[in-house]
C-alpha positions as CSV (number, residue, x, y, z in Angstrom):
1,X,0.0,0.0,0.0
2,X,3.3,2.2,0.9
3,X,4.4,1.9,-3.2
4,X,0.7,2.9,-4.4
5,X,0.3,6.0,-1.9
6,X,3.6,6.6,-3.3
7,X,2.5,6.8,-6.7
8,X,-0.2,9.1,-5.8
9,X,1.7,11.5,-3.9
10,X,4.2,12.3,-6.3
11,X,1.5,13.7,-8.9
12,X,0.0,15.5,-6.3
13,X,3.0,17.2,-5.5
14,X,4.5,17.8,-9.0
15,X,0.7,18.9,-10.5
16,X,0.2,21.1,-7.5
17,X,3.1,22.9,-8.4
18,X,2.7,23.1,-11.7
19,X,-1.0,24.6,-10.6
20,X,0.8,27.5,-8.8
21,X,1.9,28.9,-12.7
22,X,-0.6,27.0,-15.0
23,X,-4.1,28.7,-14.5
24,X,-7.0,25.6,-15.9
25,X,-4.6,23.1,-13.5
26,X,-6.9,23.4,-10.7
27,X,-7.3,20.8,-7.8
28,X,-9.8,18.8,-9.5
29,X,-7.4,18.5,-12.8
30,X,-4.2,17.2,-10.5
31,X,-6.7,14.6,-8.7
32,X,-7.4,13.2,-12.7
33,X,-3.4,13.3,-13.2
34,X,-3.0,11.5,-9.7
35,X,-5.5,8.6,-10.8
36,X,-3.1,8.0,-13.9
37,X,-0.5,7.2,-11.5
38,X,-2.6,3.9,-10.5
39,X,-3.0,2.3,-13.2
40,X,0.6,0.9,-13.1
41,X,-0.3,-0.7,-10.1
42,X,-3.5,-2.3,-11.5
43,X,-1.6,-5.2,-11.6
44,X,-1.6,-6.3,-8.0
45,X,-5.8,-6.9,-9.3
46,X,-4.4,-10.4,-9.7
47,X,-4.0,-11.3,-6.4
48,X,-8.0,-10.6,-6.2
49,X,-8.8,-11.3,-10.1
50,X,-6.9,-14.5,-11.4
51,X,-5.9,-13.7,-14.9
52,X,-8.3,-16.7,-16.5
53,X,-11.0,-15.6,-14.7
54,X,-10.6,-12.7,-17.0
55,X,-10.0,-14.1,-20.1
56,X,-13.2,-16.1,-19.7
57,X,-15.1,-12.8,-19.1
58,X,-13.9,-11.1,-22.2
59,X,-13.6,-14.2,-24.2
60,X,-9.9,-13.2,-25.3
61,X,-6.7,-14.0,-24.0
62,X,-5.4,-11.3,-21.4
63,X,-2.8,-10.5,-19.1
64,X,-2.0,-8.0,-16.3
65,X,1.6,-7.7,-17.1
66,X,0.8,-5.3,-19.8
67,X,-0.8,-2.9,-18.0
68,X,2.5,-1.9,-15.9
69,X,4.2,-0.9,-18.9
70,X,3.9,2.6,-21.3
71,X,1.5,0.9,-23.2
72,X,-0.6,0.1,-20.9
73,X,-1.1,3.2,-19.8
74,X,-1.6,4.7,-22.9
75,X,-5.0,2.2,-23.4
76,X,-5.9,3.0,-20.4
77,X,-5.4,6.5,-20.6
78,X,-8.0,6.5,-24.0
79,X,-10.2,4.7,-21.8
80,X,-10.4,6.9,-19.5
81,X,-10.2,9.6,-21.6
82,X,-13.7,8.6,-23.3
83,X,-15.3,9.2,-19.8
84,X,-14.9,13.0,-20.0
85,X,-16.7,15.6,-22.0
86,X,-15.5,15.6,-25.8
87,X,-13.9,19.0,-24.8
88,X,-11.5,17.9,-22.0
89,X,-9.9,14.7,-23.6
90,X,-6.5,16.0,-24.5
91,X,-6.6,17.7,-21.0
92,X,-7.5,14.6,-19.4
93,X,-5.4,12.2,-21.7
94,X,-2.4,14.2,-21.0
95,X,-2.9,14.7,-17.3
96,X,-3.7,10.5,-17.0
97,X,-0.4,10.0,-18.9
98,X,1.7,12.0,-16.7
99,X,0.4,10.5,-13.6
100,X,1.2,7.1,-15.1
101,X,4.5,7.8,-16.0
102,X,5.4,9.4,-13.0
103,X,4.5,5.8,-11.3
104,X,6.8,4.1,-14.0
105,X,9.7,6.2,-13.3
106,X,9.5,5.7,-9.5
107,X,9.2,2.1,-10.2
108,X,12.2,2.3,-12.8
109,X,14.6,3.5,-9.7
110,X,14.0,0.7,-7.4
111,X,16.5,-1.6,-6.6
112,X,17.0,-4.7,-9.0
113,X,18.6,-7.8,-8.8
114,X,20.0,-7.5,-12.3
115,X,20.3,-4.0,-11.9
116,X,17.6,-3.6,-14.7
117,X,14.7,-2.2,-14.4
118,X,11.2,-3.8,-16.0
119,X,10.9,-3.2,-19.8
120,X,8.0,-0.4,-18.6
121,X,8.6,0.9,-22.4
122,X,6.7,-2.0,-24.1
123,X,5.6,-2.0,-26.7
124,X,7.6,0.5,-27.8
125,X,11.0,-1.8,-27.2
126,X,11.7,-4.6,-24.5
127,X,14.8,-3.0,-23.8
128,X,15.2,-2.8,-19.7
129,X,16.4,0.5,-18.3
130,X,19.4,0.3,-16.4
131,X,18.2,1.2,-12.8
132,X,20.3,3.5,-10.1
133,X,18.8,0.9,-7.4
134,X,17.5,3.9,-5.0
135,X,15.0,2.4,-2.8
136,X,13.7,-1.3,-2.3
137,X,9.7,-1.1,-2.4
138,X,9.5,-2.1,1.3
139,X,11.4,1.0,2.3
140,X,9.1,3.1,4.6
141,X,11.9,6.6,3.9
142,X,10.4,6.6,0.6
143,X,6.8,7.2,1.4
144,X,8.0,9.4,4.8
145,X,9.3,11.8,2.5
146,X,6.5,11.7,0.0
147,X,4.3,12.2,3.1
148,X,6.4,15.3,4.3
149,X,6.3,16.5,0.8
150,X,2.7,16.6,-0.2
151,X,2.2,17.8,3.2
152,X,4.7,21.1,2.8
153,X,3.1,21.8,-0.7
154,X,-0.5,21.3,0.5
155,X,0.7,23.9,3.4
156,X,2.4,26.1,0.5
157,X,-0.8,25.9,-1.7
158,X,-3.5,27.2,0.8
159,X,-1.8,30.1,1.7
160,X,-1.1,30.7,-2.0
161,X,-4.9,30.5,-2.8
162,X,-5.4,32.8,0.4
163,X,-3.4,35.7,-0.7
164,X,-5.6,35.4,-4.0
């Protein structure tokens, strides 16, 4: 749960930020932007969700693997995207995108035993990313500091919005 609260911090922070400067990037647009940064971790569905149950449903073969990688979140993201008025879907495919690649490049510094991270670029290319082995997944520092900073830029933000 540490790794997925992760994921959705680091949006939150970045998109926050990027709200202070960019006027339509309001709270409810970095919340669509912090859901992107799930979908990565839509894979741990198969601990609920065995993968054949699946593929019986939808009558095709299917995997979860898939949806952890650039590709994946790129479906996804059109999926999603449909949801929304006709008017918002490059704002919301965008947004979903970045959220999901944020999560792939926080799993891409993780430690490794080949020192390699997952080929998160598929289908683009298989090739595996070497990794600089920062953090293992377990590691409690990483979500303390993503705590401490969503907190400080939550703090930061509402007095920002009060002097305006």
């Amino acid at each position: 749960m540490a790794d997925l609260l992760t994921h959705l911090l680091v949006p939150y922070v970045l998109l926050t930020v990027a709200s202070w400067r960019v006027d339509w990037l309001d709270q409810r647009w970095v919340v669509v932007g912090m859901g992107g940064a799930a979908i990565p971790d839509l894979i741990k569905v198969r601990i609920v969700v065995d993968e054949s149950t699946v593929e019986t449903l939808l009558g095709i073969p299917f995997a979860y693997g898939p949806l952890s990688t650039f590709g994946g979140i790129l479906l996804l993201a059109g999926i999603i995207t449909v949801a929304f008025e006709r008017r918002h879907w490059g704002r919301v495919f965008g947004l979903v995108t970045f959220g999901g690649l944020t999560s792939l490049l926080l799993d891409g510094m993780r430690v490794y035993a080949d020192g390699r991270a997952s080929a998160w670029l598929y289908p683009f290319t298989n090739w595996r990313p070497p990794t600089p082995s920062l953090y293992v997944s377990s590691d409690p520092t990483v979500l303390v500091v993503a705590v401490l900073a969503a907190g400080t830029v939550t703090l930061l933000d509402r007095r920002i919005r009060a002097r305006n």
